[in-house]
matplotlib code that plots the C-alpha trace (Angstrom):
import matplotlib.pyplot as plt

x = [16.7, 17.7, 21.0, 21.7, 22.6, 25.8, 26.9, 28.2, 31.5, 31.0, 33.6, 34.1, 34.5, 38.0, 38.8, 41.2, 40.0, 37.7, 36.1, 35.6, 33.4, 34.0, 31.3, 31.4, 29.6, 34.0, 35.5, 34.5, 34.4, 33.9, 37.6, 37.7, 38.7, 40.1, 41.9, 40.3, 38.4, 40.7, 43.3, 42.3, 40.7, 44.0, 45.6, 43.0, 43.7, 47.6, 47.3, 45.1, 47.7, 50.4, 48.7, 48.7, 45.0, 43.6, 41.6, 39.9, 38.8, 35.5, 35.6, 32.9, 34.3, 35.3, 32.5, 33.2, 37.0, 36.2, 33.7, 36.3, 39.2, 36.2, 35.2, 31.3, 28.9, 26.5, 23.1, 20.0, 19.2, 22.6, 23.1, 24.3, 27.3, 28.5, 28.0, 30.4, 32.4, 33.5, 33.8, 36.4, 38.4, 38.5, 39.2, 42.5, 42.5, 40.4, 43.4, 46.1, 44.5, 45.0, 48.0, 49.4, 48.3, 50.3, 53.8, 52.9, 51.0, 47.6, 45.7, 42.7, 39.8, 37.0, 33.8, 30.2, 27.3, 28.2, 31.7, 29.6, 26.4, 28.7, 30.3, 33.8, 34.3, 33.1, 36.2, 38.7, 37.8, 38.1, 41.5, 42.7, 41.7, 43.0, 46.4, 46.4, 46.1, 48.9, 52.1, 51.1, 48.9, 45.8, 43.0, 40.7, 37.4, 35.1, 32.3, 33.4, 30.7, 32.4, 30.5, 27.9, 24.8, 23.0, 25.1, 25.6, 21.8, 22.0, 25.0, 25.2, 28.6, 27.3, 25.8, 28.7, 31.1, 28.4, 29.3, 32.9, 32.8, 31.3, 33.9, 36.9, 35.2, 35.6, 34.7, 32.9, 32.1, 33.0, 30.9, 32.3, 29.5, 29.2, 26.3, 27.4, 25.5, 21.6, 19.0, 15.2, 14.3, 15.6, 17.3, 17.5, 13.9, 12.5, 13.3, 14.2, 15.4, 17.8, 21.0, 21.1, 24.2, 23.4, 20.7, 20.4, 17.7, 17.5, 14.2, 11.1, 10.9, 14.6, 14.1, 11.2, 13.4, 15.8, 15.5, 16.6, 19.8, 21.9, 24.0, 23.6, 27.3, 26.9, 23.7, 23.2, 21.2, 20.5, 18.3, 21.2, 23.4, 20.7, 20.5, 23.8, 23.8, 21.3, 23.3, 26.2, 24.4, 23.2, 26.8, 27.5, 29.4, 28.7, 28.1, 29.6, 28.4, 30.8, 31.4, 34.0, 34.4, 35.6, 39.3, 38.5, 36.3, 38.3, 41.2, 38.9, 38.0, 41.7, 41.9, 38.5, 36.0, 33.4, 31.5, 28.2, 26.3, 27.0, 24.5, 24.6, 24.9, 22.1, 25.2, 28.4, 30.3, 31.6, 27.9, 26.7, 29.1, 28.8, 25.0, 25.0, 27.6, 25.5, 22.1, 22.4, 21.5, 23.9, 23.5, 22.8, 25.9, 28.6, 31.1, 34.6, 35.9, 39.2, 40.9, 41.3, 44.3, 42.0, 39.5, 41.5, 43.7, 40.0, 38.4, 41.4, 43.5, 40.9, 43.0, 42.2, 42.0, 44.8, 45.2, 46.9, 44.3, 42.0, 41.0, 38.5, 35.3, 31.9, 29.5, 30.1, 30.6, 32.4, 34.7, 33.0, 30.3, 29.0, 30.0, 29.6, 33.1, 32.6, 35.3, 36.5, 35.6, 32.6, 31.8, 29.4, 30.0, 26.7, 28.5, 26.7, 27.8, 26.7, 28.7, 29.3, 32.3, 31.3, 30.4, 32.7, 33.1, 35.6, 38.3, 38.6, 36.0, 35.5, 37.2, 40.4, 40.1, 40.0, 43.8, 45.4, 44.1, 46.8, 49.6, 51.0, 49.9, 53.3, 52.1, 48.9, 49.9, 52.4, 49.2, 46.5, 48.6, 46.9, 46.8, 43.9, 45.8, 47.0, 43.9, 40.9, 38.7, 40.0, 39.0, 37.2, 35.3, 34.6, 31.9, 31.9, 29.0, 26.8, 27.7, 31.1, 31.8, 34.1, 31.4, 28.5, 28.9, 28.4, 24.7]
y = [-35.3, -34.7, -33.6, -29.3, -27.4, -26.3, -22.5, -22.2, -19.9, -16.5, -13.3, -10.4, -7.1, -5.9, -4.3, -2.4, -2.8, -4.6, -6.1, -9.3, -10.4, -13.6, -15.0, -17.1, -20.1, -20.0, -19.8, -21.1, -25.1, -26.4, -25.5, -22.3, -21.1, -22.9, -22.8, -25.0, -22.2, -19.0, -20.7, -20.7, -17.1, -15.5, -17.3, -15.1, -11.8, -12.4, -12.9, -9.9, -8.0, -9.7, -8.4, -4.8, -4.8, -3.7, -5.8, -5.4, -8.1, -7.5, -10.6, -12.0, -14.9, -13.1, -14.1, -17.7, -17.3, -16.1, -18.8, -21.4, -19.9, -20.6, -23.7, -22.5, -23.0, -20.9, -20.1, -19.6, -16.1, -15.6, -12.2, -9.0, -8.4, -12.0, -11.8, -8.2, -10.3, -13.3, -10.5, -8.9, -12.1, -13.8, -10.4, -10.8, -14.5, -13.4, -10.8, -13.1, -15.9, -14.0, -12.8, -16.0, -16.0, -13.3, -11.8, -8.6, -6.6, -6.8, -3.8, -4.2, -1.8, -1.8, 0.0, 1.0, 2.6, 5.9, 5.7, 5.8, 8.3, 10.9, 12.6, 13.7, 10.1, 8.6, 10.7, 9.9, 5.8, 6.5, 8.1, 5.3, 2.7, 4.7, 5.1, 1.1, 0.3, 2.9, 1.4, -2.1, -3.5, -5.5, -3.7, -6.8, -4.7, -5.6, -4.4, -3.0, -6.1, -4.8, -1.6, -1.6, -2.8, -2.7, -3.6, -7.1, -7.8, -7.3, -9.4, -8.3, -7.9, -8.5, -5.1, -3.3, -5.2, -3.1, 0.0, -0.5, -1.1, 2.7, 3.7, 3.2, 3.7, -0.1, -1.6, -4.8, -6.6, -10.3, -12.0, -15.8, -18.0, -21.6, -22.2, -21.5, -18.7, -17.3, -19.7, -18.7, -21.2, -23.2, -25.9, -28.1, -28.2, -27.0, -29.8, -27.5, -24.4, -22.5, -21.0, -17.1, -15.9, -12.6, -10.2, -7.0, -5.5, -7.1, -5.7, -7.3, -10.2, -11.3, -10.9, -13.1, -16.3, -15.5, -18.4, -17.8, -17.9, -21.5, -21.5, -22.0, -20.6, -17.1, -14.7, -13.4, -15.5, -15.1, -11.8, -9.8, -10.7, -9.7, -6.1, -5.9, -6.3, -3.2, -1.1, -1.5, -1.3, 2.4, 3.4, 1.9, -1.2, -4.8, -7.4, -11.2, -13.7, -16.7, -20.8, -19.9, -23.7, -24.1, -23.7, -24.0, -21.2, -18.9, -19.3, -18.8, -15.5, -14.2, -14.7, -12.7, -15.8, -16.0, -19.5, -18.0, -14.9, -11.3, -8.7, -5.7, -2.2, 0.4, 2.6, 2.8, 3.6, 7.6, 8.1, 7.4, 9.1, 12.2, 12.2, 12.1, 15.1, 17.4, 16.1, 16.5, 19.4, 21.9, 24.5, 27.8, 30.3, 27.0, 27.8, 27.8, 30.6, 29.8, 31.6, 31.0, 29.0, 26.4, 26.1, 25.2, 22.9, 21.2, 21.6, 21.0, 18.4, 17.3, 18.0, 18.0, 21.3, 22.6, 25.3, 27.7, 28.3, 29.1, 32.9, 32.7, 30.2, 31.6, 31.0, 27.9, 24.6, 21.6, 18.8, 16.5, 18.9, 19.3, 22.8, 24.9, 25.4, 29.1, 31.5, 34.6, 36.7, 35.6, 37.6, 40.2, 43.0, 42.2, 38.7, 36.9, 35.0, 34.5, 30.9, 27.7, 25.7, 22.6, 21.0, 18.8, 17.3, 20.0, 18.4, 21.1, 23.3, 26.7, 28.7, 26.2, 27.2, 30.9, 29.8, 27.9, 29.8, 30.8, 28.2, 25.5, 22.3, 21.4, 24.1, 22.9, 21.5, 24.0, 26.4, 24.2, 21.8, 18.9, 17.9, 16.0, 15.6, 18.2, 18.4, 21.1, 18.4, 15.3, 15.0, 12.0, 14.0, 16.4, 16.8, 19.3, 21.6, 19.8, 22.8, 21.4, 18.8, 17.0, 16.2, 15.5, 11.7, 11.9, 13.2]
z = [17.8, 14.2, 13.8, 14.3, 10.4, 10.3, 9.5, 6.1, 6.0, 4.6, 4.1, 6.8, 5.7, 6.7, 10.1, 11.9, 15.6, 17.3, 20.6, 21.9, 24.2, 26.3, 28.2, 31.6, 29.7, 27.9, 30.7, 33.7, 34.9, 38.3, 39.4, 38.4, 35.2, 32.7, 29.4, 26.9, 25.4, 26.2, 24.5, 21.1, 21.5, 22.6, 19.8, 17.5, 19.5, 19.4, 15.3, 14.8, 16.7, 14.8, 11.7, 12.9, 14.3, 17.9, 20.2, 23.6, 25.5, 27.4, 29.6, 32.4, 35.1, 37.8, 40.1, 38.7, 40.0, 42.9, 43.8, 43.3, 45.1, 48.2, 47.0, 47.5, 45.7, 44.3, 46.6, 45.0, 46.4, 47.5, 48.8, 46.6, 49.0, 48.7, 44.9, 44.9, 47.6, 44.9, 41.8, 44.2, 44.6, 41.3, 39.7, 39.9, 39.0, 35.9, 35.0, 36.3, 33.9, 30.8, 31.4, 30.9, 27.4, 26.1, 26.2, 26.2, 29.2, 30.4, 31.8, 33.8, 32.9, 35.4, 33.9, 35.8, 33.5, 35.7, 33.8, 30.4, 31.4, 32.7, 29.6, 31.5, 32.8, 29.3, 27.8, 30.3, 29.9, 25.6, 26.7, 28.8, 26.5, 23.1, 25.4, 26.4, 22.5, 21.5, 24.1, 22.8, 25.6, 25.9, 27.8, 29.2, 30.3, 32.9, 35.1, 38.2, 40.0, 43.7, 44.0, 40.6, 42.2, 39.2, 36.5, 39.0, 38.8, 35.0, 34.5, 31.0, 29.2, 26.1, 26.4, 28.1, 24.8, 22.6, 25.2, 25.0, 20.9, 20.6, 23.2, 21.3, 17.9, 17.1, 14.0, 14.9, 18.0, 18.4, 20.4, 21.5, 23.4, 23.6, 19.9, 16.4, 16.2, 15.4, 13.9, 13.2, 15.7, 18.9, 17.0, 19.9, 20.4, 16.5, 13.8, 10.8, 12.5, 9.9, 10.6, 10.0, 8.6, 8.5, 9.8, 8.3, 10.9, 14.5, 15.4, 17.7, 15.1, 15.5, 19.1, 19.3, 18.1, 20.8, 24.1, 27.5, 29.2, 28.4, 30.7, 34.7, 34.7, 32.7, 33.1, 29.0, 26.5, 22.9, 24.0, 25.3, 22.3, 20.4, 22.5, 21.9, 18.1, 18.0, 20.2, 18.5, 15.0, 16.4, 16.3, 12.8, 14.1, 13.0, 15.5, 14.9, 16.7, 16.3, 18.4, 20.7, 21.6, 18.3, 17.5, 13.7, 13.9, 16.0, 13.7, 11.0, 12.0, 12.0, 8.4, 8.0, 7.4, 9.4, 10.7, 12.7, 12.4, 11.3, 12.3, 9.9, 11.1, 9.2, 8.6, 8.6, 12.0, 10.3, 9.0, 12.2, 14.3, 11.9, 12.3, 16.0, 15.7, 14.0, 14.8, 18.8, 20.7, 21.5, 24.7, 23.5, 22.7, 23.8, 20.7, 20.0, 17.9, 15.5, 12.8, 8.8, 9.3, 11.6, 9.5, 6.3, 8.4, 9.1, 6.3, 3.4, 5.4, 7.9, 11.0, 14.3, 16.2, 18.6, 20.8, 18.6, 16.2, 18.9, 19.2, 22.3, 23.8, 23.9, 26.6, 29.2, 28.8, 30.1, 29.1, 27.2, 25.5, 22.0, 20.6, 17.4, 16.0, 14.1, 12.3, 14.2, 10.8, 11.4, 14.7, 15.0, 17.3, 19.0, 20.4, 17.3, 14.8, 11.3, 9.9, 12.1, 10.1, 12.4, 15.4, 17.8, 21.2, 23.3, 25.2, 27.5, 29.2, 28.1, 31.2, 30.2, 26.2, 27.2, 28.8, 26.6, 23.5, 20.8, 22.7, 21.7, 22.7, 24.8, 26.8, 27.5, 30.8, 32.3, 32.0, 33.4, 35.3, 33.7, 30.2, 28.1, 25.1, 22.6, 21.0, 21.5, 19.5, 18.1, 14.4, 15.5, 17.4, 14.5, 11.8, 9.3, 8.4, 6.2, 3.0, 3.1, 0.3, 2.4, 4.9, 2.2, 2.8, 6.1, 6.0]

ax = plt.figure().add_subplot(projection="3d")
ax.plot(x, y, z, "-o")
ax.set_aspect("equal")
plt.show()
């Protein structure tokens, strides 16, 4: 077979936090997990940390660990419970094992697609996560294989690293597998095949060259990285796709030059969050009414919104839920309203507004007796109305 073309090395555009996705095909060997790979990619995490940038590690192998701590081997057809049964042991190894790369803690983060389609549980994982990466740890996500029937018989964390990228408003995805990255063609079986450095729309064509699985260790193939590289595109994130066998590459990588292939999001990650904020439906009445001072705090110095400039919630709605953020001055004495400032994802329910309106945000939790930050909505979380100039970008 003639002889596989090489990636030429290109720029990244810069970054302040980012996933990485390590596949079982990096980790795993017939004794369990081992270092030969992990090495090198913890020595990439640990210099973008040194550098003052965020990582989380989305990492498969647990049912790889487990299986060795038995010394079974796999059975074609092998029960779902004995699958959940080896995730359940070599979880620990998995975390265990990357502890001993770094000085600093790890924190197991154990995800199910319920944790992401339920809006209150999506918020409490961003909060965990946004809490690990502010004391200085390193969040190592998984998904929770012991009780997630489905997400087992997927076996896809390329597509829960796309899941966790929007989750902490990350902005790229690092994907590490065991090729140097997407060609046009199988190059081990097409004579000619040509490296593609970077794909500006993975659509049905780009999914067309993708092959099956390559490895009899992990479960993803070229088609779930491929899933992934849209998914994450949708939330304005760029997807790399990079050796992680390599230690050149992965050092490479630190210093922003990339050896493989960078998918392209459509938009950037603000434009798209923006878009979904004022594009999505919002349940009839659900407001938050605040008070001039709020609204210059949000529009002039694009602040977040606290308590204290609340005046009152309209209508019902939960944790979680899109609302329409509208000027108190602005209130009819019908219950209209006649200008909505902007749109944003509540923190707290409405019933929990109508308390902690007008307090400060240390009080938040001596009223409630919880606290979900000090925040009503985060300025992430926060999009203008469309008249403002500040927000005319974001369209």
């Amino acid at each position: 077979m003639s002889e596989i073309p090489a990636f030429a090395e290109q720029p990244l555009p810069a970054w302040k936090r980012a996933v990485l996705k390590v596949g079982s095909s990096l980790l795993a060997d017939d004794g369990g997990l081992s270092p030969r790979n992990a090495q090198h990619l913890a020595a990439f995490v640990e210099a973008c940390q040194q550098q003052g940038r965020e990582v989380v590690i989305v990492s498969s192998g647990a049912v790889a660990a487990g299986r060795a701590m038995l010394h079974a081997s796999p059975r074609p057809g092998a029960a779902m419970a004995e699958r959940q049964a080896l995730a359940a042991l070599g979880q620990a190894r998995l975390m265990a094992f990357w502890q001993g790369f770094f000085a600093r803690p790890v924190a197991q983060v154990l995800l199910t697609h319920d944790d992401v389609r339920n809006r209150r549980r999506y918020l409490n994982a961003q909060a965990t996560l946004r809490e690990l990466l502010r004391c200085g740890a390193l969040p190592i996500v998984n998904e929770n294989d012991t009780v997630s029937v489905d997400e087992l018989k997927l076996g896809d964390n390329d597509t829960l690293g796309a899941i966790v990228a929007a989750l902490i408003d990350a902005d790229a995805l690092f994907i590490a597998t065991d090729i140097d990255g997407l060609y046009d063609a199988d190059p081990r079986t097409t004579p000619g095949a040509r490296p593609m450095r970077i794909v500006t729309d993975p659509g049905d064509n780009i999914l067309a060259m993708a092959g099956g699985a390559g490895s009899s260790v992990g479960t993803g193939g070229m088609r779930t990285k491929i899933l992934a590289a849209q998914r994450a595109g949708a939330a304005g994130i760029d997807t790399v796709l990079f050796n992680g066998t390599r230690e050149a590459v992965s050092q490479a990588l630190a210093d922003n030059r990339l050896i493989g292939t960078r998918f392209v999001a459509a938009r950037s990650r603000v434009a798209a969050r923006k878009h979904w904020l004022r594009h999505a439906p919002v349940d009839a009445g659900a407001a938050i009414v605040i008070d001039a001072g709020a609204a210059a705090a949000l529009i002039e110095r694009g602040a977040s919104l606290l308590p204290i400039g609340v005046a009152d919630a309209q209508g019902e709605f939960r944790r979680g839920d899109l609302v329409e953020i509208v000027l108190v001055e602005s209130m009819r004495a019908d219950g209209g309203r006649t200008q909505c400032i902007a749109r944003g994802v509540s923190q707290y329910s409405a019933a929990d507004i109508r308390r902690i309106a007008r307090r400060q945000s240390h009080e938040i939790e001596s009223i409630l007796g919880y606290n979900y930050g000090e925040n009503i909505v985060h300025r992430d979380d926060l999009s203008l109305h469309a008249s403002h100039p500040n927000e005319a970008a974001d369209v």
